[in-house]
C-alpha positions as CSV (number, residue, x, y, z in Angstrom):
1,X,77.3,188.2,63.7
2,X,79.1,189.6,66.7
3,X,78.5,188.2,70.0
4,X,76.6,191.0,72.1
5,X,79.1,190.9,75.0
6,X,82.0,191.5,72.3
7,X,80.3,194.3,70.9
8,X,79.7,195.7,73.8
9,X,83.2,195.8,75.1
10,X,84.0,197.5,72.0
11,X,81.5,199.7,72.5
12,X,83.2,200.9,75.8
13,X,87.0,200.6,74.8
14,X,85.9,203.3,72.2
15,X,83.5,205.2,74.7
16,X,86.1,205.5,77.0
17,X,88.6,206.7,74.3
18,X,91.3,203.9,75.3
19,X,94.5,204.7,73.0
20,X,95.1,202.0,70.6
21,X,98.2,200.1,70.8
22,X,100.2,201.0,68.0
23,X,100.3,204.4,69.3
24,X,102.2,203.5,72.8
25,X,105.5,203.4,72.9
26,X,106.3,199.5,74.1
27,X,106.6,199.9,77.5
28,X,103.4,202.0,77.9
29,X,101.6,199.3,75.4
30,X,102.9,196.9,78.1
31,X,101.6,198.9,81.3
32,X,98.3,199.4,79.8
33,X,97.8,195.6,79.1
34,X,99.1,194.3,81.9
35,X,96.7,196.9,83.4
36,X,93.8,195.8,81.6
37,X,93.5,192.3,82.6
38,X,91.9,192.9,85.8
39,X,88.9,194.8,83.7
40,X,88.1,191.7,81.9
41,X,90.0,188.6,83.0
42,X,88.5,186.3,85.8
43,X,90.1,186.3,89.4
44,X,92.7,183.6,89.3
45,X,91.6,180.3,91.0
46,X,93.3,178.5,93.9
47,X,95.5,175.9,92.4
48,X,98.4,173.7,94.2
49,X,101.5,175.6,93.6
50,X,102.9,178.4,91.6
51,X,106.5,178.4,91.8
52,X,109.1,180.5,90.1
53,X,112.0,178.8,88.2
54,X,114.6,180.0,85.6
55,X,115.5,178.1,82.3
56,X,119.1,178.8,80.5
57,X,119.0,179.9,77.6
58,X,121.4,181.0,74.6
59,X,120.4,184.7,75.3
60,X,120.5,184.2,79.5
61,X,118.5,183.4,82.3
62,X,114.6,183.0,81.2
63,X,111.8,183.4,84.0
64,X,109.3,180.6,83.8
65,X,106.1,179.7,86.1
66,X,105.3,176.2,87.2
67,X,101.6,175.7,88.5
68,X,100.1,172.2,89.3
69,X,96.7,172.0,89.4
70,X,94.5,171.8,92.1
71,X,93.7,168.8,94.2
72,X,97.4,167.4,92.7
73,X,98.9,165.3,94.9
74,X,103.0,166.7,95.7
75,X,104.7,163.4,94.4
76,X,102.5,163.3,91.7
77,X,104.6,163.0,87.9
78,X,102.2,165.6,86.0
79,X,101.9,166.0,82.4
80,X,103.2,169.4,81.5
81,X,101.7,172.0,79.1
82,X,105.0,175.0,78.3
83,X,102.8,177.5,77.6
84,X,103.8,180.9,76.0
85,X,101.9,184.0,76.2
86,X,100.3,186.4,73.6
87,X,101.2,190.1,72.8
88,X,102.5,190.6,69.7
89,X,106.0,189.5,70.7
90,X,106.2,192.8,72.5
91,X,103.5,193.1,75.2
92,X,102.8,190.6,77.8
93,X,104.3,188.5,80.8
94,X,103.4,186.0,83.0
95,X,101.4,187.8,84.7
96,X,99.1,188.8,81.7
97,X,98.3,185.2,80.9
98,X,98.7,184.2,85.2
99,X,94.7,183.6,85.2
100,X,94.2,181.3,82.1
101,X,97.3,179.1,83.0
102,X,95.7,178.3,86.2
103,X,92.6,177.4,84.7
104,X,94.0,175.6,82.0
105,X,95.8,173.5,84.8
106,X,92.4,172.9,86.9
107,X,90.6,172.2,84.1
108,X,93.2,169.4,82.5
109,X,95.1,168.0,85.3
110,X,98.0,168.9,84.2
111,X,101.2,171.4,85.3
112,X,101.3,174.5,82.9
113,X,104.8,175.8,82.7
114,X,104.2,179.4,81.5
115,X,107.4,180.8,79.5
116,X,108.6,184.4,80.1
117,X,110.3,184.8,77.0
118,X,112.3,187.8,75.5
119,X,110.5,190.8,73.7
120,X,111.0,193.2,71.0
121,X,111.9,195.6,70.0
122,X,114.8,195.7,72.6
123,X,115.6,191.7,71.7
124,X,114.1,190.7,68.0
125,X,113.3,187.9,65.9
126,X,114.7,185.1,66.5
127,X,115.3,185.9,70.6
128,X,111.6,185.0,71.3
129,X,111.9,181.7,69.0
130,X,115.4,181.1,70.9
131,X,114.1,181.3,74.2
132,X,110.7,179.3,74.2
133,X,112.7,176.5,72.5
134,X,115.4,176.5,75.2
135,X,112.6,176.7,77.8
136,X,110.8,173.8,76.2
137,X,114.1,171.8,76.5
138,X,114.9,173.2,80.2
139,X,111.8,171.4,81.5
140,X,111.8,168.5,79.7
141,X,115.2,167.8,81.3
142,X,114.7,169.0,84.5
143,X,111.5,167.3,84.8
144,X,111.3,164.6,87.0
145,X,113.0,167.1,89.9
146,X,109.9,169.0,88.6
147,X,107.4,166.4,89.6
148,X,106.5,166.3,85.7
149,X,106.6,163.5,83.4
150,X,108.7,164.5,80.0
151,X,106.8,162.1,77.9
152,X,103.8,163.3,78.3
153,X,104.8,167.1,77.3
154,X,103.0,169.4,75.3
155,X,103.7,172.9,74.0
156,X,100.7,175.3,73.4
157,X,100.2,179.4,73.6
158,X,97.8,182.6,72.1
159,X,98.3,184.9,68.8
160,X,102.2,185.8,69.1
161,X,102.6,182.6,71.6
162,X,100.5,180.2,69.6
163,X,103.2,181.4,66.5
164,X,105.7,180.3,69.5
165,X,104.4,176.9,70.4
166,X,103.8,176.0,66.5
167,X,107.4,176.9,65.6
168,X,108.9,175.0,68.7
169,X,106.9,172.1,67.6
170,X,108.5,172.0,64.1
171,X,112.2,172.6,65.4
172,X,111.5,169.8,67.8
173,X,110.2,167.2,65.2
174,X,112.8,165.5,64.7
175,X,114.8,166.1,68.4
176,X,114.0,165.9,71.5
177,X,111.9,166.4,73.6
178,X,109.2,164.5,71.9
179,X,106.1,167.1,71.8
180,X,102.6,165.0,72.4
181,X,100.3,167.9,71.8
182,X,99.8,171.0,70.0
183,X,97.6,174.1,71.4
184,X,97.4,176.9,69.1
185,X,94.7,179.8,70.1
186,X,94.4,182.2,67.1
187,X,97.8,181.8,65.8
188,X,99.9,183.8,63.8
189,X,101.2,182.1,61.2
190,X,102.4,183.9,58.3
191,X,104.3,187.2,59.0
192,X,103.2,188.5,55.5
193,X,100.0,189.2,56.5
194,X,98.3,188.2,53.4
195,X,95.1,186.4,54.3
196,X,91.4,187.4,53.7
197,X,90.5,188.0,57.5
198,X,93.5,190.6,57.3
199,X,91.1,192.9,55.6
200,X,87.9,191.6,56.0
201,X,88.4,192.4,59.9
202,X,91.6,195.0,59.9
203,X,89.7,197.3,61.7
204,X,86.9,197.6,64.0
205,X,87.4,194.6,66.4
206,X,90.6,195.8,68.9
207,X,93.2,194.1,67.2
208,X,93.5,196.4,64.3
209,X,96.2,195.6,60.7
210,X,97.7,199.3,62.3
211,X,98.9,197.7,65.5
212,X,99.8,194.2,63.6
213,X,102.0,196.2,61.8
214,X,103.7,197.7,64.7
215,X,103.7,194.2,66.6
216,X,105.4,192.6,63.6
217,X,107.5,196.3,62.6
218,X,109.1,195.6,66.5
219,X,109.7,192.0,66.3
220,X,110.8,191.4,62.7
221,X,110.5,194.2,60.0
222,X,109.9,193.5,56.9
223,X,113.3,194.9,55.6
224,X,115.2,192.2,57.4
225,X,113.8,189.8,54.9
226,X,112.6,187.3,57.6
227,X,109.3,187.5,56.7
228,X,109.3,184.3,54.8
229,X,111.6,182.7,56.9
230,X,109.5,179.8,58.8
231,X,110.4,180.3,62.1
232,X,108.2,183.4,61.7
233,X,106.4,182.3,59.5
234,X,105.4,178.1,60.1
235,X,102.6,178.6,57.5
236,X,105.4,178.6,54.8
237,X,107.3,175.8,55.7
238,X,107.5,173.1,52.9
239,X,106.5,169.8,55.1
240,X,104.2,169.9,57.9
241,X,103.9,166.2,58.5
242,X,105.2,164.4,61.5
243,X,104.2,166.9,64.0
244,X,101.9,166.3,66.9
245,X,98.0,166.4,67.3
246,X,96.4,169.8,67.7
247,X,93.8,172.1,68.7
248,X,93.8,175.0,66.8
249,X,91.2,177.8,68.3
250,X,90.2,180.7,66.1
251,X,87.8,184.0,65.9
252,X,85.7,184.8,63.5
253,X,86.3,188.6,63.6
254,X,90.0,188.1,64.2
255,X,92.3,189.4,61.5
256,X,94.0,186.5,61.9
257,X,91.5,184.1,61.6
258,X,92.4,182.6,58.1
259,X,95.9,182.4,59.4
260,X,94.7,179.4,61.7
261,X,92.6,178.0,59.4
262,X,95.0,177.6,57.2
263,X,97.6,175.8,59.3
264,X,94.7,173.6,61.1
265,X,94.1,172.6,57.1
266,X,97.7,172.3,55.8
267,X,98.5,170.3,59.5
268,X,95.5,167.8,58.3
269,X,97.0,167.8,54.8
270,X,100.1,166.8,56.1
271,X,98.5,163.4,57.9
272,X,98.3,165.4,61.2
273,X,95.5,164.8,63.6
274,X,94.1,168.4,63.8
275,X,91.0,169.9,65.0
276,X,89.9,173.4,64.6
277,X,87.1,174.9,66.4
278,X,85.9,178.8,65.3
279,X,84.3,181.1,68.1
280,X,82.7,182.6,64.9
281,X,81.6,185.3,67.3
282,X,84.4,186.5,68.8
283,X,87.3,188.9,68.7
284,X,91.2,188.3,68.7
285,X,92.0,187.5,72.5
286,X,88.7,186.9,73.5
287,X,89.8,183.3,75.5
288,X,91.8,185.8,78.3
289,X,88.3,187.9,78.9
290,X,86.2,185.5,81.0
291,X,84.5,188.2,83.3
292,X,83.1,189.7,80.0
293,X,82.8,187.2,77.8
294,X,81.1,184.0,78.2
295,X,82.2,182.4,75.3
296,X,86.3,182.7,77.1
297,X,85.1,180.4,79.7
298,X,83.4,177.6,76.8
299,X,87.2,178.0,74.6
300,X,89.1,177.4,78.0
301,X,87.0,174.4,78.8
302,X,87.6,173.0,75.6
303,X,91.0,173.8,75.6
304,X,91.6,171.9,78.8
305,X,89.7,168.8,78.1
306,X,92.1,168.7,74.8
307,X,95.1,168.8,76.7
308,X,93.4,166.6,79.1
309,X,92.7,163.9,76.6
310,X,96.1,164.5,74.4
311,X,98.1,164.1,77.8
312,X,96.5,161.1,79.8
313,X,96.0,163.5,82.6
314,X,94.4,162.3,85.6
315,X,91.3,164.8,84.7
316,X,90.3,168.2,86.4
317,X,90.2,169.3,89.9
318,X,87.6,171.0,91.6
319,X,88.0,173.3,94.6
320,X,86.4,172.0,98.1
């Protein structure tokens, strides 16, 4: 059953007529969710510092965020969380995803490195995949000017970013840096679109199989044939073994529900440690919307004690 404060939030986006995504051009798809976050999302909390760097990358300069959690001392070598943002791979920034960073930080102990990554359609598959590896890199080796330590790294991000951090982590197997942790919240894992929760919740609950199609039309169509190639698609890859622990966080009314459950079971097939946890309640990128949903503020707290415990971190901060 749906959680009441879900159903009630869909009750109003529909009430108030809200146009769906997938018929916004991008840039007015982004304006309206960068917009929307203050309707939903929590104020962000006080942490440390927030300060703006830029990675190099194969494509140019990419922004990124470093934040160090609250109460951290300055010479303090934090384990680091790069952390790449949901949207389809065509909406979002670090701004959109500014608020849970922070809290993920607060609640681990650890520095989140939020990635600002290129989107479609104007740069397409694999730009996005380019960047947040290159980022990943970037901080590993400039980490210790950072105040981070690079061995305790991990990669981690929502729907389009938790495709992101799952595809880094399998390019990065076998290189370096040496990924500790995993954090994939409702993650897209197979561009073809082919699981049960595709239909069984395609419409009705916000993120709709119409605007997946324009989200995946913008960053890869299907005429290119990358569909089944497995940096889109990590579902598909032959071997999953040797990767690193992870979290994977699903929905139960996501479309993309099965998608993670999937991976979470092929990862444990595969002899990696894996944990999956379904907010059987909830909607797709219902972890963002902690002034309306309770439930956000439970997956963030569990999402932070993971990192926490993956990372050695020196544990959550609380403000005095």
């Amino acid at each position: 059953m749906l959680h009441p404060q879900a159903r009630a939030l869909l009750d109003l986006i529909d009430q108030r007529g809200l146009p769906p995504t997938h018929t916004l051009t991008p840039q007015q798809a982004r304006d309206v969710y960068r917009e929307r976050r203050f309707f939903t999302q929590p104020d962000p909390p006080p942490v440390a510092l927030v300060r703006e760097l830029s990675a190099t990358g194969p494509h140019g300069a990419i922004p990124l965020r470093l934040i160090r959690p609250l109460g951290a001392a300055a010479d303090a070598r934090l384990p680091v969380l790069v952390y790449f943002h949901g949207g389809g791979w065509v909406i979002g920034d670090l701004d959109t995803h500014d608020t849970l960073c922070r809290q993920l930080a607060n609640g681990s102990g650890c520095a989140v490195v939020s990635v600002d990554y290129r989107l479609a359609p104007e740069h397409r598959f694999p730009c996005a995949v380019d960047d947040c590896l290159a980022a990943t890199q970037w901080v590993s080796r400039h980490a210790a000017e950072l105040g981070l330590d690079a061995s305790r790294l991990a990669v981690g991000g929502d729907s389009a970013g938790g495709n992101l951090a799952a595809v880094v982590a399998l390019l990065l197997r076998d290189g370096a840096p040496v990924i500790r942790f995993q954090l994939l919240i409702y993650p897209a894992t197979d561009m073809r679109c082919v699981a049960p929760s595709h239909t069984s919740n395609g419409q009705g609950y916000l993120l709709t199989s119409d605007t997946i199609g324009y989200f995946c039309g913008h960053y890869i169509p299907a005429e290119a044939g990358g569909l089944d190639d497995v940096r889109a698609s990590p579902l598909l890859h032959a071997d999953l073994g040797r990767l690193p622990p992870a979290l994977v966080l699903t929905a139960g009314y996501d479309p993309l529900r099965d998608e993670g459950l999937h991976y979470a079971q092929r990862l444990t097939e595969a002899g990696v440690r894996t944990s999956l946890i379904c907010f059987e309640r909830q909607i797709h990128g219902f972890i963002l919307m902690g002034k309306v949903l309770d439930e956000a503020n439970t997956a963030v707290r569990l999402c932070a004690a993971a990192l926490r415990d993956a990372l050695d971190a020196p544990g959550p901060q609380r403000e005095t």
